[in-house]
N, C-alpha and C positions, 0 to 999 in steps of 0.2 A: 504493500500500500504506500503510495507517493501522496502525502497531504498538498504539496505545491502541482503536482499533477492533475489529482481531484480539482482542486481547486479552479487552474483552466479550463477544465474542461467543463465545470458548473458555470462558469464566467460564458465560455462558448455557448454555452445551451442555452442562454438567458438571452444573449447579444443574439441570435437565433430566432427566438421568443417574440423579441423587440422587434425585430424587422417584420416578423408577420407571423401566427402560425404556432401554435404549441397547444402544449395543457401542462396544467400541474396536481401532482399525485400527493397528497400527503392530508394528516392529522383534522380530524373535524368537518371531513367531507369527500363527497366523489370525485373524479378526474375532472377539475377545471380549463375551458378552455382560458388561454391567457390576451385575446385579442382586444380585449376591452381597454387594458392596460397601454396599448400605444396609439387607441381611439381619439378621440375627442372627449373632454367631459363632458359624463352625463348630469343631469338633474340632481340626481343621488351625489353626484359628485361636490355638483356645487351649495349643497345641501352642509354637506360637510366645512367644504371652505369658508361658508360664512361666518366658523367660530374659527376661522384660523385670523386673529387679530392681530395689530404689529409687524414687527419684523421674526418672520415666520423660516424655521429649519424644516425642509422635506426630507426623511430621515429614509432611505431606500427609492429615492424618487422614481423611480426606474425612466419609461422615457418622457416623463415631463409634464405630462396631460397636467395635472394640478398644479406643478410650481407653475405652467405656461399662465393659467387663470388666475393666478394673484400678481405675476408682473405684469396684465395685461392689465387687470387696477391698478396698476402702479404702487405696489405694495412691494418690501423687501423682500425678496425670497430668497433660498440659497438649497439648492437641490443636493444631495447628497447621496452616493452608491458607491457599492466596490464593481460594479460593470463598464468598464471602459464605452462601450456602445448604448448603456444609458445617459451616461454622460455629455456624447456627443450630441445622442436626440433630443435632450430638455436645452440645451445650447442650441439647437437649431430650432426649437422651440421661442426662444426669446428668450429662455431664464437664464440665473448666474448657475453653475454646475461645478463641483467639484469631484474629483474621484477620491473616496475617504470613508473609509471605516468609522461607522458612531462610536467604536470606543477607541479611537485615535483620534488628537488635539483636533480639535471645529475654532472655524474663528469666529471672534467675539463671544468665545466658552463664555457664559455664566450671562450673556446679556440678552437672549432671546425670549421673546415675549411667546412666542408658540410655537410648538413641534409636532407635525403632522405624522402621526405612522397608520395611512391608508392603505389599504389593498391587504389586511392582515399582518401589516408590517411590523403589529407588536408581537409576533413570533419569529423575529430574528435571533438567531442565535438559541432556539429553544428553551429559553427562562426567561420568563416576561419582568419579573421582578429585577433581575439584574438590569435587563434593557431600562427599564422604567427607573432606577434609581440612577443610571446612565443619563437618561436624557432631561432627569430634575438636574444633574449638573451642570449642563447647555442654558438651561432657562434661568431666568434673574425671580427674583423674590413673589414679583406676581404672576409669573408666566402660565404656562397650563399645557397640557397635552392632550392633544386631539387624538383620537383613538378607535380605527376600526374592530368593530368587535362580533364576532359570531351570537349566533340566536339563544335566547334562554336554553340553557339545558345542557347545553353543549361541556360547560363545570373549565375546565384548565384540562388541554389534550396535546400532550408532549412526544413528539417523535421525530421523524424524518421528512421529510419530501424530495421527490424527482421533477423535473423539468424534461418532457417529452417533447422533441421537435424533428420532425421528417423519420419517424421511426428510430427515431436514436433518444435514449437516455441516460441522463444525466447518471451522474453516481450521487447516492442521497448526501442532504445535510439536515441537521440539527433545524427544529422549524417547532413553533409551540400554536395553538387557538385558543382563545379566550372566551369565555360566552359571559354577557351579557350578566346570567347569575355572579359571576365572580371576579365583575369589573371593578367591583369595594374592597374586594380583598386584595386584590394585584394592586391599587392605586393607596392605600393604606401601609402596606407595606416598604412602596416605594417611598413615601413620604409626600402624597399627594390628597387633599381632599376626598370628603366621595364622591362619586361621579355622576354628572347628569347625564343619563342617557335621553338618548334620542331617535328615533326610526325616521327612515326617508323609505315605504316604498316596504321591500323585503332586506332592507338595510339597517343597520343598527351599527350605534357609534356612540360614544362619550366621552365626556369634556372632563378634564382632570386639572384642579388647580392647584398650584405648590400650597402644601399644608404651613403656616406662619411656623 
């Protein structure tokens, strides 16, 4: 096993993904297609954005669809992936994009007013709690975290995911889902308020404020 191996090869299957075409396999659900992700935002989408206030971190941007919508208000945004070809598309996008691991230096650490992790992106790294006390670091005193979240019932579902495209898959990584039931306890832990959840639709999400 080659961890810097896997790891291109995850990176390929994503940049893959982004240009058209995929599904993803893992934890809290069946085989997702992924083509939504380098769409246009939907309603649902913008649903969400309206709590991303201030100067806003996209914390897994992938290609852009949501940081493209807040610099098109002329809002701060700053996209964020470890995928070289997400990068490129939220930049060709209009946004600012950087290629960068959430838990490697972000600039202006500690002074973000809001951190979006859409598309299920509070299962990076498969421990929501660690992400979460990670990305209370990035945010200043009143900030908040915007937070895509699976449906009631669903509890904290910890495993792996693949990324399928053109009949090739990925080799899994670490990926966790949150449901809706226990978006109080992952945001308590981290050191964030409780959360207001919110539905758009068959969508669900909540608002996480830094705890004083």
């Amino acid at each position: 096993m080659n961890p810097l191996s896997d790891r291109l090869e995850i990176h390929q299957a994503f940049s893959a993904a982004f240009r058209g075409g995929g599904s993803w396999h893992g934890p809290g659900a069946e085989a997702q297609m992924v083509d939504a992700w380098s769409g246009s935002a939907s309603a649902a989408d913008r649903a969400v954005l309206a709590h991303c206030t201030g100067p806003t971190l996209d914390i897994g941007c992938g290609p852009g669809r949501m940081a493209e919508i807040l610099a098109a208000q002329g809002q701060v945004v700053l996209g964020i992936d470890v995928v070289p070809e997400a990068v490129f598309q939220t930049r060709e996008r209009g946004a600012a994009a950087l290629l960068r691991d959430v838990f490697d230096q972000i600039p202006a650490e500690g002074r973000w007013e809001t951190a979006l992790l859409a598309d299920g992106n509070i299962g990076i790294g498969g421990d929501p709690i660690t992400l979460l006390r990670r990305v209370r670091e990035t945010l200043n005193g009143e900030g908040r975290a915007v937070v895509d979240l699976a449906k009631c019932g669903i509890g904290i579902e910890i495993g792996s995911v693949r990324v399928e495209t053109a009949g090739r898959v990925s080799e899994p990584f670490p990926w966790a889902v949150v449901g809706v039931d226990m978006a109080g306890f992952v945001a308590a832990e981290a050191g964030f308020e409780p959360p207001s959840i919110h539905q758009y639709g068959d969508r669900w999400f909540g608002v996480m404020q830094v705890a004083a």
